[in-house]
TORBA-578829 format. One line per field, with one value per residue (C-alpha): x, y, z; chain; residue in three letters. Coordinates in pm, 1 decimal. Layout:
N
x c(X  ...)
y c(Y  ...)
z c(Z  ...)
ch c(A  ...)
aa c(ALA  ...)
This chain:
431
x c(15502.9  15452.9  15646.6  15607.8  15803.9  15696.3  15818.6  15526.6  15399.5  15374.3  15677.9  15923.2  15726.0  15683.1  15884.7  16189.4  16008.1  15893.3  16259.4  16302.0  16385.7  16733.5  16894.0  17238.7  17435.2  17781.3  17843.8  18189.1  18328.2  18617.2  18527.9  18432.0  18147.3  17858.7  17711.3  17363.6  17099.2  16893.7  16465.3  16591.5  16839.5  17119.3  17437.7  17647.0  17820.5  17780.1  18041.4  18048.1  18105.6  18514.2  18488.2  18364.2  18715.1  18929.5  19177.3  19118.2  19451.9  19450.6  19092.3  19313.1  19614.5  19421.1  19505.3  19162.0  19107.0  19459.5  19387.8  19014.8  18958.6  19056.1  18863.5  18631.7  18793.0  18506.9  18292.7  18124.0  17996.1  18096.4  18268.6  18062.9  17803.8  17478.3  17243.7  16834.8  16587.6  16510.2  16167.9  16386.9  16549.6  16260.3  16077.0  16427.5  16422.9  16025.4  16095.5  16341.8  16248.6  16301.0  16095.0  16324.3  16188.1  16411.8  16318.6  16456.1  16637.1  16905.3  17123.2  17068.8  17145.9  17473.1  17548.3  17420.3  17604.6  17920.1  17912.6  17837.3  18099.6  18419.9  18370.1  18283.3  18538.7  18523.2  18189.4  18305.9  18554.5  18275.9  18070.9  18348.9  18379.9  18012.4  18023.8  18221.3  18071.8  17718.9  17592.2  17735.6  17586.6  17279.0  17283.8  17337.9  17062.2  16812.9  16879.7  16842.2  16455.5  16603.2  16580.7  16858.9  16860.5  17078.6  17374.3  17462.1  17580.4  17933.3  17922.9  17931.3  18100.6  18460.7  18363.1  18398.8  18734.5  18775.6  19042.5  18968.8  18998.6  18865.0  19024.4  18800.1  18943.6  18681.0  18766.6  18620.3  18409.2  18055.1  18348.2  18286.1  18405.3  18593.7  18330.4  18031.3  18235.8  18285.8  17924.2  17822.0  18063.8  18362.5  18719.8  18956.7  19287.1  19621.6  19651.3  19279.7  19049.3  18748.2  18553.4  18749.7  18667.6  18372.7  18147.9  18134.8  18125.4  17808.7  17622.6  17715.6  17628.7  17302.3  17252.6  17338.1  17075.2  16810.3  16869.7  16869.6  16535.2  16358.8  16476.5  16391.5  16132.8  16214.2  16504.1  16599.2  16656.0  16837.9  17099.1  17188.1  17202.4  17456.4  17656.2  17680.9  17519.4  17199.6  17253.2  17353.2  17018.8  16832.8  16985.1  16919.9  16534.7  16525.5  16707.1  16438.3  16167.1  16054.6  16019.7  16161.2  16157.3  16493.1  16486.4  16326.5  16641.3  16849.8  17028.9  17097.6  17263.1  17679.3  17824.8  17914.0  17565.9  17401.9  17521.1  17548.7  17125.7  17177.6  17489.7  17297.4  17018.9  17226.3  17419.0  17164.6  17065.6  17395.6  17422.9  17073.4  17141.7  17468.6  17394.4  17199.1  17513.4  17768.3  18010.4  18134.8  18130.8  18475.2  18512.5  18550.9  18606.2  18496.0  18765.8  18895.3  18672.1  18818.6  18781.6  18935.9  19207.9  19169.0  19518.3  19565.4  19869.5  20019.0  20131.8  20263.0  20144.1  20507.1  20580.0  20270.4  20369.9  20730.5  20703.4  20362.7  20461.1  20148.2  20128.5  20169.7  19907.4  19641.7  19677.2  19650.4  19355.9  19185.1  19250.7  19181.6  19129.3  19422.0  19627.0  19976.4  20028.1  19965.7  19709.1  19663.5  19575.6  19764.2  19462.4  19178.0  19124.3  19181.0  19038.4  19315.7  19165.2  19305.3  19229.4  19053.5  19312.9  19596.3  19396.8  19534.6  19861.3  19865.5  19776.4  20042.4  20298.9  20206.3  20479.9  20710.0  20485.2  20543.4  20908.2  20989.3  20922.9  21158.8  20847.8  20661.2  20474.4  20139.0  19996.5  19700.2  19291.1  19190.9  18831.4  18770.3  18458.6  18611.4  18758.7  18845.4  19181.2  19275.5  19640.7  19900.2  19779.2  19345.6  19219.8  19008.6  19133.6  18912.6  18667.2  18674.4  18571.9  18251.6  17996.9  17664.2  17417.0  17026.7  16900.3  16688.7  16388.6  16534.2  16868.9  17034.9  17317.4  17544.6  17494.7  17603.5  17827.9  18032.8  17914.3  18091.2  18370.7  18342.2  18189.8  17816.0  17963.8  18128.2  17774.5  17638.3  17871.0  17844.9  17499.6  17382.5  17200.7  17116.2  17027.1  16958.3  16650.4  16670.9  16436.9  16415.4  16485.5  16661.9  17035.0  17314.2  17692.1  17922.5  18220.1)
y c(1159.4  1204.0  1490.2  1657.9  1535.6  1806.2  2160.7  2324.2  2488.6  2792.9  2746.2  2851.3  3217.4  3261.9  3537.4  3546.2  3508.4  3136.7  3030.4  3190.0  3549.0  3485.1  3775.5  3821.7  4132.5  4058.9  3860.3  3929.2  3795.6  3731.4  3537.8  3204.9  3252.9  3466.9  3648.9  3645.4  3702.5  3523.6  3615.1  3699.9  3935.4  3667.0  3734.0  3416.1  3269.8  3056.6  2826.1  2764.3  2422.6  2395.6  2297.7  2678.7  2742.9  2520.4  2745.3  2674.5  2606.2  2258.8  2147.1  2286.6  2069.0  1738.3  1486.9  1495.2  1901.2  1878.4  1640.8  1715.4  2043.5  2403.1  2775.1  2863.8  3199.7  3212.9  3281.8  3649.4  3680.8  3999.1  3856.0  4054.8  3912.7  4099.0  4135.7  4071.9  4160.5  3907.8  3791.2  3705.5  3442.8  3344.2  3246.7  3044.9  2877.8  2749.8  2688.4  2438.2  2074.0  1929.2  1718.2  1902.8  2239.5  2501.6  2800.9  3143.4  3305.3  3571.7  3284.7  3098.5  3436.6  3498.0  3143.9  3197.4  3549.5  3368.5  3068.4  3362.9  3616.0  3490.3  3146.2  3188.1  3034.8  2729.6  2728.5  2725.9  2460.4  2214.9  2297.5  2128.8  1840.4  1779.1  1654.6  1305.2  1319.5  1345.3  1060.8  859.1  1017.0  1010.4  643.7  597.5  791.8  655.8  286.3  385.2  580.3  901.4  1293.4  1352.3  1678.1  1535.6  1476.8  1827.8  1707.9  1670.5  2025.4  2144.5  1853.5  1812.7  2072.3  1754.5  1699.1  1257.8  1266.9  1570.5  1535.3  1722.2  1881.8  1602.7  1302.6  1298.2  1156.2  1117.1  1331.5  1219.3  1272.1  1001.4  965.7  653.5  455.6  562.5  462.2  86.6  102.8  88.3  -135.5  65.4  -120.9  124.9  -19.2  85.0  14.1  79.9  375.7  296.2  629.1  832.1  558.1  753.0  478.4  299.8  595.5  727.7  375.4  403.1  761.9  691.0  379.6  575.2  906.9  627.5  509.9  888.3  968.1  619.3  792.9  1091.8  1154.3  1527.4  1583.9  1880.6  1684.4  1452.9  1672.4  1786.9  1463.7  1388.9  1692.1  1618.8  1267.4  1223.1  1170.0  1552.5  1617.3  1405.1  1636.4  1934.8  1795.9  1752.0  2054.5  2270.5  2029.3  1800.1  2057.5  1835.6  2152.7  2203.4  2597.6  2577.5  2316.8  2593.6  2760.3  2408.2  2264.8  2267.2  2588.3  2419.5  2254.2  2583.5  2689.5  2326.6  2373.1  2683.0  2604.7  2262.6  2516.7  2763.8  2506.8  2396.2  2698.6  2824.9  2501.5  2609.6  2943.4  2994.6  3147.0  3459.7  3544.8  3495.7  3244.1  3009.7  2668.9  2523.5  2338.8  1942.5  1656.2  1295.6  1107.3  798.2  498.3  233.5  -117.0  -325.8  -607.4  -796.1  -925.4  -1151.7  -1040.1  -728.3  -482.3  -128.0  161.8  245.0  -128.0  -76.0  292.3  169.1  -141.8  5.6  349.7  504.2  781.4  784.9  1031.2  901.2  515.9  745.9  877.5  611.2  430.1  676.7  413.6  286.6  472.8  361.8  327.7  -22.6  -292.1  -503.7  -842.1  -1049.8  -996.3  -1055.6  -1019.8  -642.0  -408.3  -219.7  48.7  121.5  316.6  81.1  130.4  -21.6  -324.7  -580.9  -449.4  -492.4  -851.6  -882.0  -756.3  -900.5  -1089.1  -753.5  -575.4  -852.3  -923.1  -538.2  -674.4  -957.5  -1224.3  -1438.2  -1737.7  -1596.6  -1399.1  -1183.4  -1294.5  -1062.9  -948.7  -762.1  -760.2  -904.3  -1248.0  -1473.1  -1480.3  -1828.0  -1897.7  -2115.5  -2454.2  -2404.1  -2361.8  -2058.0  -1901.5  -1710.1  -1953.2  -2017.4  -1650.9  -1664.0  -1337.4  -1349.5  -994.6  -1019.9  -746.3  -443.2  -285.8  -34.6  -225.4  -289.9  -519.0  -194.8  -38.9  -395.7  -435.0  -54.4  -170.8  -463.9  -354.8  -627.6  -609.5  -680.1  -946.1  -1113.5  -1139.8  -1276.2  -1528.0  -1639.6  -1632.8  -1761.1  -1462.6  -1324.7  -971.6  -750.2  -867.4  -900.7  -933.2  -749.4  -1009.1  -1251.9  -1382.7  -1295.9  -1452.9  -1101.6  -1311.2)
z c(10449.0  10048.3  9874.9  9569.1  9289.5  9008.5  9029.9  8870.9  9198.3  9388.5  9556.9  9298.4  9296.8  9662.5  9821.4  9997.8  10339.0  10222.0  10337.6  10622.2  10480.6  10460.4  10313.9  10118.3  10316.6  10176.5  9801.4  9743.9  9455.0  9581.5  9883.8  9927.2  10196.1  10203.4  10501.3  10546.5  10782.9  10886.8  11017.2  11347.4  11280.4  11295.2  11062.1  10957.2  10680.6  10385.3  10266.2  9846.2  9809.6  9748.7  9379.7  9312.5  9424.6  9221.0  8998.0  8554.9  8533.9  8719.7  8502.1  8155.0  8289.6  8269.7  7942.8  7866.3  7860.2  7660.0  7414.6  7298.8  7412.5  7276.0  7293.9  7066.4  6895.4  6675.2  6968.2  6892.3  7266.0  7416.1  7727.9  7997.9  8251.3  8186.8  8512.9  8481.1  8711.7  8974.4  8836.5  8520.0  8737.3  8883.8  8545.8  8370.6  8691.6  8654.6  8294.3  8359.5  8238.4  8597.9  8830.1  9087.3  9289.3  9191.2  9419.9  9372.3  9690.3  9748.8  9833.0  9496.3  9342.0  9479.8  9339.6  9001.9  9032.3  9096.0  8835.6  8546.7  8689.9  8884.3  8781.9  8400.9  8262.7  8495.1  8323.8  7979.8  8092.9  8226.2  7932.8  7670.4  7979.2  7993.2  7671.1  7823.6  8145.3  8133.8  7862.0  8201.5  8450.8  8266.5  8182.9  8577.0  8708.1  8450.8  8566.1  8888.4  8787.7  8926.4  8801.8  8543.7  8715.2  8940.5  8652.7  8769.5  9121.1  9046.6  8896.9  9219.1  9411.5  9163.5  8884.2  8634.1  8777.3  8776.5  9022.5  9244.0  9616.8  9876.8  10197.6  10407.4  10143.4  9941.6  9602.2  9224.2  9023.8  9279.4  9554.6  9761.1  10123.8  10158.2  10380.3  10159.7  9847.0  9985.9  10134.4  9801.9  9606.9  9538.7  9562.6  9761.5  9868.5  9827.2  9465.8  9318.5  9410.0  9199.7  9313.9  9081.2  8796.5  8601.0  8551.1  8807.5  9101.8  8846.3  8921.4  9282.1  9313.1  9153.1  9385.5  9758.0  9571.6  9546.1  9907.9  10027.8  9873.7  10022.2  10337.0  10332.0  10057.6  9968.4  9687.0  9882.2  10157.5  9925.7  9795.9  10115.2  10294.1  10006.2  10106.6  10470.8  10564.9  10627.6  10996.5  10991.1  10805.0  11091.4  11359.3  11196.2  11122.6  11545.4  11623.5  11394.4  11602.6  11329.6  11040.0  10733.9  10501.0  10356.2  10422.1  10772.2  10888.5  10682.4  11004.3  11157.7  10896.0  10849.1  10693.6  10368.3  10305.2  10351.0  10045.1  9824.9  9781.9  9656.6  9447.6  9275.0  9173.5  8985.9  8859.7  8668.8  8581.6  8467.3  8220.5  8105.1  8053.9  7977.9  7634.9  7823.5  8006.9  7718.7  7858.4  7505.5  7592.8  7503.9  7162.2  7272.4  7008.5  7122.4  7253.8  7064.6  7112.7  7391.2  7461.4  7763.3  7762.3  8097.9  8255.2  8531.3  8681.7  8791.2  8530.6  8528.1  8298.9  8234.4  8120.2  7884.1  7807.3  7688.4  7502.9  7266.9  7270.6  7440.7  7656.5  8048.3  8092.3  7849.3  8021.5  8378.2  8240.9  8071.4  8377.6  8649.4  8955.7  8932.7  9222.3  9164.9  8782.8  8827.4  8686.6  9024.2  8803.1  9084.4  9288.0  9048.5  8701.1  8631.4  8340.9  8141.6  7944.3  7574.6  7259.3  7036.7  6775.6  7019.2  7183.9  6826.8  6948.4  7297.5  7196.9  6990.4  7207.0  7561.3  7622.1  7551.8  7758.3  8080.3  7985.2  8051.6  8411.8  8392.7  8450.8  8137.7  8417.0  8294.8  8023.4  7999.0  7955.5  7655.8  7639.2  7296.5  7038.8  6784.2  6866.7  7166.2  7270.9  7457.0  7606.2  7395.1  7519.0  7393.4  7769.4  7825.7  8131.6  8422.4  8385.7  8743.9  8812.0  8645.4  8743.6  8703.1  8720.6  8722.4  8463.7  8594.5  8420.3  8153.8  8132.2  7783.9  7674.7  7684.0  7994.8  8137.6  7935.4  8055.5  8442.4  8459.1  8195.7  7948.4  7585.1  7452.1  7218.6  7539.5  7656.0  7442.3  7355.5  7767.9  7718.2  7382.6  7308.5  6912.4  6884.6  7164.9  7341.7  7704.5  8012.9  8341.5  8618.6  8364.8  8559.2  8266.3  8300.5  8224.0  8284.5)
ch c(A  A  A  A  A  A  A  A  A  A  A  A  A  A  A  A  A  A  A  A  A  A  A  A  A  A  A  A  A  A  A  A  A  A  A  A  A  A  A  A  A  A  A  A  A  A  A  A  A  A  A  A  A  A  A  A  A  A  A  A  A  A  A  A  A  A  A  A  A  A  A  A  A  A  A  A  A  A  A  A  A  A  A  A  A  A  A  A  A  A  A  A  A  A  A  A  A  A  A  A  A  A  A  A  A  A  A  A  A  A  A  A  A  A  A  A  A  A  A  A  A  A  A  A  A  A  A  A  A  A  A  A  A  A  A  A  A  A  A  A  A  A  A  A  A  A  A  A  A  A  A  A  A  A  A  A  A  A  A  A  A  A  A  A  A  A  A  A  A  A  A  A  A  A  A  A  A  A  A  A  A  A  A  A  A  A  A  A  A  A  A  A  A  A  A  A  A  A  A  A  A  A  A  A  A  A  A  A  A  A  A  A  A  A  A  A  A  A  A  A  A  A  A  A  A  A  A  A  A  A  A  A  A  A  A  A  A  A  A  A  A  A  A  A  A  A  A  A  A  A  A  A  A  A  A  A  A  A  A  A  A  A  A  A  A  A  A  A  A  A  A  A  A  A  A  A  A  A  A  A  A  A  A  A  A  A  A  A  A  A  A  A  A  A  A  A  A  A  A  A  A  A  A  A  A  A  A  A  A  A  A  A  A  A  A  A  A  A  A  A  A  A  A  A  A  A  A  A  A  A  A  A  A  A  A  A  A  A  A  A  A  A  A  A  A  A  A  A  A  A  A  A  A  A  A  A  A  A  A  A  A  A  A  A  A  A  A  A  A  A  A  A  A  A  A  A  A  A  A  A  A  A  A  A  A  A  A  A  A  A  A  A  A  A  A  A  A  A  A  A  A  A  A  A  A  A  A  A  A  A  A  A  A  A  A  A  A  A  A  A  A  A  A  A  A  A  A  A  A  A  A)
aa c(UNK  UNK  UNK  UNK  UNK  UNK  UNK  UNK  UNK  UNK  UNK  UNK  UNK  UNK  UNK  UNK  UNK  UNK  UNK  UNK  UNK  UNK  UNK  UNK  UNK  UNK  UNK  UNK  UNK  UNK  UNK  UNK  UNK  UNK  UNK  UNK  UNK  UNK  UNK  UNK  UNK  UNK  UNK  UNK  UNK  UNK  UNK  UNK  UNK  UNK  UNK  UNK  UNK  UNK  UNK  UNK  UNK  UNK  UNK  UNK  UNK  UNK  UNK  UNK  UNK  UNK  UNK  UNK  UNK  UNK  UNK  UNK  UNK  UNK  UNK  UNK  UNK  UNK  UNK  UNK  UNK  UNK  UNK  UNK  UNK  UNK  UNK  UNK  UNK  UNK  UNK  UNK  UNK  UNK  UNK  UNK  UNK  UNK  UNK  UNK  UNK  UNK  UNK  UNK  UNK  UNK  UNK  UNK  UNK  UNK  UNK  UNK  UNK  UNK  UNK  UNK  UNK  UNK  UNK  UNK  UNK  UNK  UNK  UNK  UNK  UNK  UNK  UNK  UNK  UNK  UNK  UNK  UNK  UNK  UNK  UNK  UNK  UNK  UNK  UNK  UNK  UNK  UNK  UNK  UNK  UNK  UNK  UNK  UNK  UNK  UNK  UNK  UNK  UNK  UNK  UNK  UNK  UNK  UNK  UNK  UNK  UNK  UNK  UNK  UNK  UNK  UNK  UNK  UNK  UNK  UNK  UNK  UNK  UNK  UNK  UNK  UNK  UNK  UNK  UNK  UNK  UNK  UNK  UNK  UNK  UNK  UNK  UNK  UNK  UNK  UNK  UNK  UNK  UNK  UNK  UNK  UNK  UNK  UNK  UNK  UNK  UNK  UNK  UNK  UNK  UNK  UNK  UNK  UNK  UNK  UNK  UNK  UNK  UNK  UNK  UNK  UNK  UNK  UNK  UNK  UNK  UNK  UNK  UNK  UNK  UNK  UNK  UNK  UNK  UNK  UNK  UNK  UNK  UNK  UNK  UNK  UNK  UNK  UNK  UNK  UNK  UNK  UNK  UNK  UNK  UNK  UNK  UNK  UNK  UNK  UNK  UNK  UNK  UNK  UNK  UNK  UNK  UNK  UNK  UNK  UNK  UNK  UNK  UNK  UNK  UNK  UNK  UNK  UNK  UNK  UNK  UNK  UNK  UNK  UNK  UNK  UNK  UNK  UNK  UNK  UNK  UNK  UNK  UNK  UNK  UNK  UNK  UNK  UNK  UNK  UNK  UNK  UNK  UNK  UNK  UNK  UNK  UNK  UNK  UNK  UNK  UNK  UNK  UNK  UNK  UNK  UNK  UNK  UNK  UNK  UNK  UNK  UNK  UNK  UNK  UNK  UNK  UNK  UNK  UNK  UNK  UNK  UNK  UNK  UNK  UNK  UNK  UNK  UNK  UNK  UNK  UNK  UNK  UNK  UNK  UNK  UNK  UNK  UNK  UNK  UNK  UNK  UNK  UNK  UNK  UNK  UNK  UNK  UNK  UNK  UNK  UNK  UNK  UNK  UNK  UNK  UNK  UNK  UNK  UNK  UNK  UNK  UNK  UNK  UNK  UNK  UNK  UNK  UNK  UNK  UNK  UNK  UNK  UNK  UNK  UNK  UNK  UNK  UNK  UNK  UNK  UNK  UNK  UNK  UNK  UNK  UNK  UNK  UNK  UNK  UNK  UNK  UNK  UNK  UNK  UNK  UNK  UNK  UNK  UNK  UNK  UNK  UNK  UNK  UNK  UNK  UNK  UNK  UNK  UNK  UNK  UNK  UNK  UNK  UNK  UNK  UNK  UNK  UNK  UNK  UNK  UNK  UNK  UNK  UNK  UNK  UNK  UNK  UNK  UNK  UNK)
């Protein structure tokens, strides 16, 4: 069956009874469900997704929101949440630049209601984090030929939190339930938990969104089928016999999903319109750029933390997949994340660094722009762990370069390559 793609349609102006006349009978702002009825007279509740729950002070606490973010006192907003008629809604929704529907409901309102009241300095908050977040997720989702619409996801699934975790064990800022995660490439073992690794949960994220949509052909559909599975959406689809309209499968669908729909809608509205409802973004400075050193045997943060004088937190949060404050390079050759500025003196001090553990057998393969780095006796080593990736249409040297964490220069050095000209389909060596 084909879908629409483009939101410019009636649907977004069609009344309330379009989707089933589901109407709000209990929004309060304190609560995190809604009651509603339903076309028959039914009354039942709406879960918000659990990251419009999470408290500020946990987001504030992270090294990230400490580091490069502060409040903007020069913010003249009067900090009150004006209301507009409903038809206002309606017409920011249509004007959004989105390939997505973006219907207006009493459901989507309660949402929108809750982001700009309760929740409004959450939204602040993810408006300073967006600004490290969402080049990624964009990069991701373009690869992958999909809406950028869709960067608002983990809005509503962490609230731009890297290592939230659900009450069902989901993890990351995509939160992705352990089996999914693996399904589509992500390490998780006892010492590594790449879903909570920014990059490469965005690529995955954007990779299991692509599947969803070959599947089921409706974004709608999509985001739901992200929420709960998509063999949920499939029962709900036979329960509400064959109808594969988001808001007609509405009542059969789990409590929580009910209300994610709605929620992804006025997320993307509030992060549209967050001017109109004076909420101040958060003043965020770029973090310091950051390069990788690769090491080939285990080492701890606090070995690293001690011997160049960095900071615990910033390595745990440069380095968020790594689950036990430990660089697994016994196992294969492992990523360490650094400020730029302290790669030359990681280098340097290596041998300090795996001395604080009482062991010098091996030293680390270092990866930087700059120069090669080869171990005392001239042999290159990791050799024998050579990866090759084919490049897809739209690719560029640095997107895979950051998906494979290694460095455009390393590229092209493996691969003989001057400038930046590559093809789609052409097999590159990243390591």
């Amino acid at each position: 069956m084909v879908r629409r793609l483009f939101p410019f349609c009636l649907l977004a102006f069609l009344p309330l009874a379009a989707y089933g006349q589901i109407e709000v009978v209990d929004d309060n702002d304190e609560d995190d469900e809604i009651d509603v009825v339903d076309a028959q007279g039914n009354r039942e509740e709406i879960d918000f997704p659990e990251a419009m729950s999470y408290n500020l002070d946990s987001l504030m606490g992270q090294y990230m929101s400490k580091t490069y973010m502060t409040y903007d006192n020069d913010c003249q907003m009067r900090d009150e949440n004006p209301m507009y008629p409903k038809e206002v809604y309606i017409e920011r929704l249509h004007r959004l630049p989105t390939v997505m529907e973006m219907p207006y409901n009493e459901v989507v309102q309660t949402c929108i209601d809750r982001y700009t009241g309760r929740l409004r300095r959450q939204v602040s908050w993810m408006l300073g984090a967006s600004n490290f977040y969402m080049p990624i997720f964009e990069e991701a989702l373009d690869a992958y030929q999909l809406p950028l619409e869709l960067k608002y996801l983990p809005i509503i699934e962490s609230a731009l939190n890297p290592v939230a975790v659900s009450r069902a064990g989901a993890a990351g800022l995509w939160q992705f339930m352990l089996p999914t995660g693996k399904a589509y490439g992500l390490d998780v073992n006892s010492l590594v938990d790449e879903r909570r690794d920014p990059l490469k949960a965005s690529y995955a994220a954007a990779h299991y969104l692509s599947d969803l949509y070959k599947l089921f052909g409706d974004w709608n559909l999509v985001i739901a089928a992200y929420n709960c599975g998509p063999e949920n959406i499939n029962k709900a689809i036979r329960r509400a016999g064959g109808e594969t309209d988001y808001w007609k499968i509405y009542p059969y669908l789990p409590r929580e999903t009910r209300g994610y729909v709605p929620a992804f809608i006025a997320a993307n509205y509030v992060m549209n319109y967050y001017c109109e409802h004076n909420i101040c973004p958060m003043r965020s400075e770029l973090p310091v750029k950051t390069d990788t050193v690769m090491v080939d045997r285990n080492v701890s943060f606090e070995q690293v933390a001690t011997v160049c004088g960095l900071d615990m937190q910033m390595l745990r949060s440069l380095n968020p997949s790594y689950r036990r404050d430990v660089v697994p390079g016994n196992t294969a050759l492992s990523p360490l994340r650094l400020p730029v500025t302290e790669v030359a003196r990681f280098i340097d001090m290596q041998d300090s660094v795996y001395a604080a553990n009482g062991n010098l057998q091996k030293r680390a393969v270092v990866e930087i722009p700059q120069e090669e780095v080869t171990v005392k006796k001239g042999k290159k080593r990791g050799r024998d762990r050579a990866k090759w990736v084919t490049v897809r249409r739209g690719d560029t040297l640095s997107n895979i370069a950051r998906r494979n964490g290694t460095s455009v220069n390393n590229i092209r050095r493996l691969n003989g390559i001057r400038g930046n000209s590559i093809r789609a389909g052409k097999k590159l060596r990243v390591r």
